[in-house]
N, C-alpha and C positions, 0 to 999 in steps of 0.2 A: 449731349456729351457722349461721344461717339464709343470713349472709350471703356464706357460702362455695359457697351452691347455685347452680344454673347449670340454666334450662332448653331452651336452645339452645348449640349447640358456640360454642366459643370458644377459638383458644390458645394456650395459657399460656408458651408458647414461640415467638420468633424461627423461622420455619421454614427449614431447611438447604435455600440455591438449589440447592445440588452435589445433591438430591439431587429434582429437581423431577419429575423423572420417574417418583416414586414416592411418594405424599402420603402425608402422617401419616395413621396409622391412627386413628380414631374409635372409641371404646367409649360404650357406655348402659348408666349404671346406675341399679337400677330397685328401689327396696326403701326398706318404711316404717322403716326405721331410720336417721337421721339420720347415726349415726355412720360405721354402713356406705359412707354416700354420701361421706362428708366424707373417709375414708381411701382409698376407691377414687379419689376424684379426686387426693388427693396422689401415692397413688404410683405411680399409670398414668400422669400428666401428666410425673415423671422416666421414667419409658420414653418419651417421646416419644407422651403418645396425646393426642387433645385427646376431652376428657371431655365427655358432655352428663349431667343426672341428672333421674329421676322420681324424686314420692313416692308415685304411686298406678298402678292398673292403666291405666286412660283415659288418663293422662298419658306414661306408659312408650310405650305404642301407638302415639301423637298422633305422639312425637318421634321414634319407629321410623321413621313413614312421612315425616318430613319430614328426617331426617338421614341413613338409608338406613348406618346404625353398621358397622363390619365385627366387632365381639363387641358381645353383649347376658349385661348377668351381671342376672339376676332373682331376686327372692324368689320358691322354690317355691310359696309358697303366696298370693302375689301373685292378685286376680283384679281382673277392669273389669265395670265397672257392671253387666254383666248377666250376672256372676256366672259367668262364662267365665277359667279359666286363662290367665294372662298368658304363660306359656313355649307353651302347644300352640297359641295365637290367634297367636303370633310365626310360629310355624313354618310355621303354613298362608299367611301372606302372600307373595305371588310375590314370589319371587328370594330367598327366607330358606332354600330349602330345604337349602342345607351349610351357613348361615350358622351360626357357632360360638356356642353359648348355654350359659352356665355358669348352673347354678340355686344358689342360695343356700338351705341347709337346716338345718333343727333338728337331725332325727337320720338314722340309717342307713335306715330306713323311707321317710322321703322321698326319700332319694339315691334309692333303686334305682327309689321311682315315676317319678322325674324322667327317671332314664334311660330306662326302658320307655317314657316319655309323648315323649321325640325329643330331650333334652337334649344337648349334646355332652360335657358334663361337670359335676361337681359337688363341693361342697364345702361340709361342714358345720362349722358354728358351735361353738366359736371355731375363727380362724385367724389366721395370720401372711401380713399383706400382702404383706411384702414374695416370702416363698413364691408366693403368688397372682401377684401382678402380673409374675414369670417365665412362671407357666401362661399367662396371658394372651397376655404375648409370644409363646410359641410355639404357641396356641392359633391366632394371627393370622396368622402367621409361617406354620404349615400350609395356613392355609383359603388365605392367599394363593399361595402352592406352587401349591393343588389348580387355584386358578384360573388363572393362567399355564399350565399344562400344560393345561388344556382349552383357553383361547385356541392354544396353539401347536399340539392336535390339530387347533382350527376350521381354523386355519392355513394345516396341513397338507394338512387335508382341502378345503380352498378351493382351495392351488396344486396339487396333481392335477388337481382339477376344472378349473380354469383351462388347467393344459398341456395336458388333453386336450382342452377348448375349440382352443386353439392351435393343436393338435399338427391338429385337423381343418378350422379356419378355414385353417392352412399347405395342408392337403391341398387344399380348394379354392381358394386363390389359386395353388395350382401348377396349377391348369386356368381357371383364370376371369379374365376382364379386372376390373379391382377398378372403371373407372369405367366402362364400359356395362353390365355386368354378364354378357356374351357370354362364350363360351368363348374361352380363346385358341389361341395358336399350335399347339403341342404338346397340346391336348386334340382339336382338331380333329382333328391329321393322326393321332393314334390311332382317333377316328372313322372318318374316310373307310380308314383299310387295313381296319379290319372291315367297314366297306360294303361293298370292292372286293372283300373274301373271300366275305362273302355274297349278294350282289346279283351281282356279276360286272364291273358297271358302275356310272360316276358322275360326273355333269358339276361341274368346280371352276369359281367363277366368282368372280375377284377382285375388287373395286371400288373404286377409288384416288379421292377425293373430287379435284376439279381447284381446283390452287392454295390449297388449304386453310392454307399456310402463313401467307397474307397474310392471313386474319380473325385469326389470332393474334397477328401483327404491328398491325394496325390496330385490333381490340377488346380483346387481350387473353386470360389462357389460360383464365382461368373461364369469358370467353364461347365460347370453342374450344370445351374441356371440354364444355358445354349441346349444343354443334353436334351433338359428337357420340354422345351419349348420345340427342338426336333421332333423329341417322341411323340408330342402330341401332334405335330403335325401329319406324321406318319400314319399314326395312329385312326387320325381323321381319312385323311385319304386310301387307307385300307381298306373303309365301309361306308365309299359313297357311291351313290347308285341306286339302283330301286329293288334292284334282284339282290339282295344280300344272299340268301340260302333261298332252297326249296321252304316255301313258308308250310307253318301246320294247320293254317285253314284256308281262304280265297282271300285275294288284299296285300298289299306290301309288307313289306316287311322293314322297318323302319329303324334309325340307330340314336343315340343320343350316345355323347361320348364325356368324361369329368373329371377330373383330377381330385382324386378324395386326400390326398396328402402329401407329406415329401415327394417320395418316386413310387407313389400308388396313383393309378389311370382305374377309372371303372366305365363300362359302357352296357347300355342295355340296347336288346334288340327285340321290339313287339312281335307277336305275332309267331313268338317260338317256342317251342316247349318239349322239341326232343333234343337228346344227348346229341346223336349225331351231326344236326344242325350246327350246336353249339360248338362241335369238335372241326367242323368243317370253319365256321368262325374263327376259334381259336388258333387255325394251322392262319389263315390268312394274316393274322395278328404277328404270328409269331415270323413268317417271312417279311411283312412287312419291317421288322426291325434286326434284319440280319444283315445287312451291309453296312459297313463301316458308319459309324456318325466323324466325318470333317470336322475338327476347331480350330480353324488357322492351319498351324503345322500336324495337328495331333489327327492320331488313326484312335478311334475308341470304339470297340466294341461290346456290344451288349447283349444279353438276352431278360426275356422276363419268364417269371413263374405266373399262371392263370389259373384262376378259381371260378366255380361258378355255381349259381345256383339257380333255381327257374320258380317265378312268382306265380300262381300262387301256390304252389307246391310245396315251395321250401320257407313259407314264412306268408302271413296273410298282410304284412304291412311294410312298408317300402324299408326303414330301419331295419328290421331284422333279415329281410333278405339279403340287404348288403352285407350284414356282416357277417351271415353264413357263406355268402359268395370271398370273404376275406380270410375268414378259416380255412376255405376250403383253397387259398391264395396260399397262406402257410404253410397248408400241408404239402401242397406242390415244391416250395422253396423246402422243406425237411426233406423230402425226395431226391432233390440235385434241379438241378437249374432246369430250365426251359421246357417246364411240362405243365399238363392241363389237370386239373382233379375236381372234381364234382363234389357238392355238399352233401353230407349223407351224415344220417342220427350217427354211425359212427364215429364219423368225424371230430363231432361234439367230445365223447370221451378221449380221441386221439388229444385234441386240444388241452383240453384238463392233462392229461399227461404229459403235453412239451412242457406245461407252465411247471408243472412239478418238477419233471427233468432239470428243466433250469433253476429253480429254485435249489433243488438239492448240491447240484454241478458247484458251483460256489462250493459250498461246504465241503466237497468229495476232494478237492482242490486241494483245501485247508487241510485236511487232517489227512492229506495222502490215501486215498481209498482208492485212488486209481493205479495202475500197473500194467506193465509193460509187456508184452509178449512177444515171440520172434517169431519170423515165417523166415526158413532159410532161400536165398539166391542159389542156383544147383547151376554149374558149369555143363553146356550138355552134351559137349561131346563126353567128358572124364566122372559125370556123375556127382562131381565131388561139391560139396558146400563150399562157396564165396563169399559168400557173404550173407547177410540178415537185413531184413527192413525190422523195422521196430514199430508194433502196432500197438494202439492204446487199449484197453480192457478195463470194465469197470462193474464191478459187483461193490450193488446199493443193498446196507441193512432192511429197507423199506420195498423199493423197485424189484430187491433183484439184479439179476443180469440186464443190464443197458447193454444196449448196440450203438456201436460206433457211429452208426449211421442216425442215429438217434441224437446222441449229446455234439458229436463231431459240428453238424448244424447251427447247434444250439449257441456253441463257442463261438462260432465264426461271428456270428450276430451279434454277440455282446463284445468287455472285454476281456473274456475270460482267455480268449487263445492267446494270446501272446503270453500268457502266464504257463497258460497248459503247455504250448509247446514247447517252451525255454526248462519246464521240468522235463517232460519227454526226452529232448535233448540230451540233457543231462543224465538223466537216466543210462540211456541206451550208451552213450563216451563211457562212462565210468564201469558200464558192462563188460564194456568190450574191452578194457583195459586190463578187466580183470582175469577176464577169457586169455587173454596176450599175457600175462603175467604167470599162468597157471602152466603156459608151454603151449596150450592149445592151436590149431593154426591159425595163424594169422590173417584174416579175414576182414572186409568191410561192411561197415554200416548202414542203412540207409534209413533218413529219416524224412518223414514227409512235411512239406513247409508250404503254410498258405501266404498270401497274398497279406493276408490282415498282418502278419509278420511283419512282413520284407516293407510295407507301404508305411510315410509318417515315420516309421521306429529306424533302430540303428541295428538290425541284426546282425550284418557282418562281425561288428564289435562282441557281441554275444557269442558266437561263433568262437570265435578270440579268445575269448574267456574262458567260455566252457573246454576248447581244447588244451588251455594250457594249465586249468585245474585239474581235468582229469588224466595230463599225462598221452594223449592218445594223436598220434599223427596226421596231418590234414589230411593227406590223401586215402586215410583209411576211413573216412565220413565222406558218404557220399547224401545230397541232399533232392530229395524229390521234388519238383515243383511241377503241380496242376497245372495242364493247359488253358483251364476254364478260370484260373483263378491268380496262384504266383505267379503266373511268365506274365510282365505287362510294360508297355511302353513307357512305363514312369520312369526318370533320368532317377530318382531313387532308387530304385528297386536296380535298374543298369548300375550304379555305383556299383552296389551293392554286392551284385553278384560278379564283377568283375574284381572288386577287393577277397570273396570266397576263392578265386580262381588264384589271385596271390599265395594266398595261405596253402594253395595245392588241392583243396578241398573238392571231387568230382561234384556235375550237377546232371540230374536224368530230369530230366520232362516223367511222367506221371501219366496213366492214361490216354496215349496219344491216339490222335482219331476222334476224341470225341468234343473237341471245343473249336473257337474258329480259326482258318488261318495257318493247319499244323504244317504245313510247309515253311511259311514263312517267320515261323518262330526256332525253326533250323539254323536258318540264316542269323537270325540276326541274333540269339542268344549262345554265350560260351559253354555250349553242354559238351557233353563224354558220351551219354547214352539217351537210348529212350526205352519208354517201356509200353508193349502194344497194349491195349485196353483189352479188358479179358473180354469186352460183349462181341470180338473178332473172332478169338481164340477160340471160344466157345463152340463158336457153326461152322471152322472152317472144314470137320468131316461131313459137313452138308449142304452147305452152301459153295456153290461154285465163287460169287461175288464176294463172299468172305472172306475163301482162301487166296482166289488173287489180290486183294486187300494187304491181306497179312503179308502174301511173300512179295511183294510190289516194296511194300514199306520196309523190310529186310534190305531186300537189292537196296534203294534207297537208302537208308541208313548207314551200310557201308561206303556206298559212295561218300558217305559226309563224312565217312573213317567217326563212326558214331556205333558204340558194343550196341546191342538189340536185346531187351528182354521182353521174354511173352508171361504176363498175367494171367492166373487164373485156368492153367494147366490142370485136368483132372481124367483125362482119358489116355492113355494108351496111341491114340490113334492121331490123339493132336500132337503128342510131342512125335510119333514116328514126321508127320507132316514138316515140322518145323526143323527136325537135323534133315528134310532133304532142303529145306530152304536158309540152310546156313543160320541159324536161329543162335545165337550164343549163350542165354541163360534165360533159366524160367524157376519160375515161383510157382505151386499152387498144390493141392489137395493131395494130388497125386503122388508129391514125394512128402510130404507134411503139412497140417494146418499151422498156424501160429501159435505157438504152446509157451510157455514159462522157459523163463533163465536155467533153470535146472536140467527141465528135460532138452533144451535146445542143447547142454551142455552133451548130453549124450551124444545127439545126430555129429556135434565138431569129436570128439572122441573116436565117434564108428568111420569117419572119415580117414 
């Protein structure tokens, strides 16, 4: 009955969802007797199988390779066209090799050929189906047994392999930074105490990237991330070679490099143990990260503060050298950016003192203990006061006089400044209001504004605020921003001071000369003025390189139609210098230090 044959699967049953995880088993049967076929598909199709059927050897083959059966029941004596055995042509096909193949036979003669030739079993004519189509079931039922337990070997044999992937990917993330790829903390300091054991000696030199927190704040932590995966590369190819320095005994001199933290880099170098050495290190450190770091579009520039200290000198055990070498990190960052400082017993109480500093600095905050002082702006042809910068001042019940240079630090790093400078601010507006109200002349402000300001927050809008509570006109605030620090590529900080420029509000750059790039912070930022850095001012009665310096960047500044003020005037002989270099205003010692509201009141009076 022709029309009960089938030569593609197809099946004859509803398939059970509950059991989707495990398809219906497939059988091919494969034999020129009509009936054989006709009964194999009935009563494998009530076991649950879906039936495909041949009537010849080619054909049997055909639908082996394109149905992929899990039992094949054949006629032994079944062949394809080229006269090849249809059971040992099965066998040889990849992936048939357990497959479960029942041969179909006349007599006991063929049985036992079938089995010798790879058969899994066999049964001779007649039989009882229903007998048969249990064989089958558990024929299937086996071969799928065999193959789950070899899956659950592969398994098995995969997650060992994997743990012990693991178990040694653990083993190196317990010494390696996962994103520079540098050792870290704890692999290092196992390092350096083998150095110290066998060398004798070893210079630790920290490297704390300055204000790195602010590109994270301002580009975000992927572009951090890039920062620093740069640095350490830099970092790395700074001190490779064999000749690092002149060594301090016969032998190389050798470097190991680590990422101890955030944006802290530490490296040790054997076989050294003087300053100089280390300062000769620390200048290659410091060039190696002076040009631009690339992110896509962004220019970012950096520098770091370095600390150091030398094993076994500064500490007999690899832990405490480092952290004397990170002290001595700090104090270089309490200093200003991009300098070297050695560890020294001093240091130790230096440190106890920032942590006090800061500790109290909060509190000095709160209960208003800090104040305001002016240094007057002097016109220098007319002599006369222009203006004031407004400088912070702070006597502590406990400290004493604090130096600015001391707490001024200390804010940056936390979030104390944007609190301290938004009072400052205010302060000096509401001064100078009052100055203008009194009759006195009419004069401008200046106040000095970091980075940690302008970046993340909305200072423009404070700005806003403060000048329309205290009354006092934009263009009589003028506001300072560091080269090293506020001026920066951030589309924030550009708002920002382009909304300050709405309002009329002047902006000077601060220090110029001593951060990177002061050319092209000219360009591309809306300022009024700049102001020379006093460490110019200073040598230009002695220094030839100084004074052309100075009056280079004068001519300059005019050309940019930008006023010029020189910092830190206290000689006679500097401001003569500076009126023949067309110098427009100066601050410093020499006509006043920065004194109290009161007594400034006098110097706008005698004018």
């Amino acid at each position: 009955m022709e029309s009960t044959n089938r030569e593609l699967p197809e099946s004859r049953a509803a398939p059970d969802e509950s059991a989707a995880a495990l398809p219906r088993p497939r059988a091919l049967i494969a034999s020129r007797d009509a009936a054989t076929r006709r009964w194999g598909i009935r009563w494998l199709a009530r076991s649950g199988f879906d039936v495909v059927e041949a009537r010849d050897g080619d054909k049997a083959l055909s639908c082996f390779g394109i149905t992929r059966p899990d039992v094949v029941m054949v006629d032994w004596s079944l062949k394809d066209s080229r006269g090849h055995g249809v059971c040992s042509v099965l066998r040889d096909e990849p992936g048939a090799e357990e497959l479960p193949i029942l041969a179909f036979c006349e007599e006991t003669k063929e049985a036992l050929e079938a089995l010798d030739e790879g058969s899994t079993d066999v049964i001779v004519r007649p039989f009882d189906w229903r007998i048969l189509a249990r064989r089958i079931e558990l024929l299937v039922g086996s071969h799928r047994a065999r193959q789950a337990l070899g899956r659950a070997q592969t398994m098995l044999e995969s997650a060992r392999s994997s743990a012990e992937v693991s178990r040694q990917q653990l083993e190196q993330l317990a010494k390696c930074d996962p994103l520079t790829g540098l050792s870290n903390r704890a692999a290092f300091e196992e390092r350096l105490e083998n150095t110290v054991a066998v060398s004798g000696d070893a210079a630790v030199l920290v490297i704390g990237l300055d204000r790195f927190q602010l590109i994270n704040r301002a580009y975000g932590r992927n572009v951090g991330d890039e920062v620093l995966r740069q640095v350490a590369r830099r970092l790395s190819d700074s001190v490779r070679g064999r000749y690092l320095v002149a060594r301090s005994r016969p032998g190389p001199a050798t470097s190991s490099l680590a990422r101890l933290s955030g944006d802290e880099f530490t490296m040790m170098i054997s076989n050294v143990s003087r300053s100089d050495q280390v300062t000769q290190i620390a200048q290659r450190l410091h060039m190696s990260l002076a040009n631009a770091f690339v992110i896509e579009d962004l220019e970012i520039f950096l520098s770091a503060s370095i600390g150091a200290a030398i094993a076994p000198v500064d500490g007999k055990d690899a832990e405490l050298v480092v952290q004397h070498a990170e002290s001595a990190m700090k104090e270089a960052k309490r200093s200003g950016s991009g300098l070297v400082r050695f560890y020294s017993l001093a240091l130790d109480a230096d440190t106890k003192r920032s942590f006090k500093i800061g500790r109290l600095l909060r509190r000095a905050i709160e209960n208003e203990e800090l104040a305001v002082h002016y240094q007057p702006l002097v016109d220098l042809g007319t002599q006369r006061v222009v203006g004031a910068e407004a400088l912070l001042r702070w006597e502590d019940p406990e400290l004493g006089s604090v130096s600015p240079a001391e707490f001024v630090p200390l804010a940056e790093e936390s979030d104390l400044m944007v609190t301290m400078g938004k009072w400052v601010l205010t302060a000096a507006c509401r001064q100078l209001k009052e100055w203008i109200d009194e009759g006195l002349p009419r004069i401008r402000m200046a106040v000095n504004v970091s980075q940690r300001q302008l970046v993340g927050g909305n200072f423009a809008e404070t700005v806003r605020d403060v000048l329309e509570e205290s009354g006092v006109e934009g263009f009589r605030l003028e506001l300072e921003l560091s080269e090293r620090g506020a001026l920066s590529s951030d589309p924030t900080v550009l708002r920002q001071l382009s909304e300050l420029k709405e309002m009329g509000v002047r902006l000077s750059v601060d220090d110029f000369g001593t951060g990177n790039s002061a050319i092209g912070y000219l360009k591309r930022f809306p300022l009024d003025a700049l102001k020379i850095d006093r460490s110019y001012i200073s040598a230009v009665s002695g220094s030839e390189n100084d004074a052309a310096i100075a009056s280079a960047t004068i001519a300059m500044a005019h050309k940019l139609r930008l006023e010029v003020v020189a910092e830190g005037v206290e000689q006679r002989d500097q401001l003569e210098f500076l009126r023949g270099c067309g110098c427009d205003q100066y601050q410093g010692y020499l006509f006043s230090h920065a004194v109290p509201s009161r007594e400034f009141r006098h110097l706008l009076l005698d004018a």
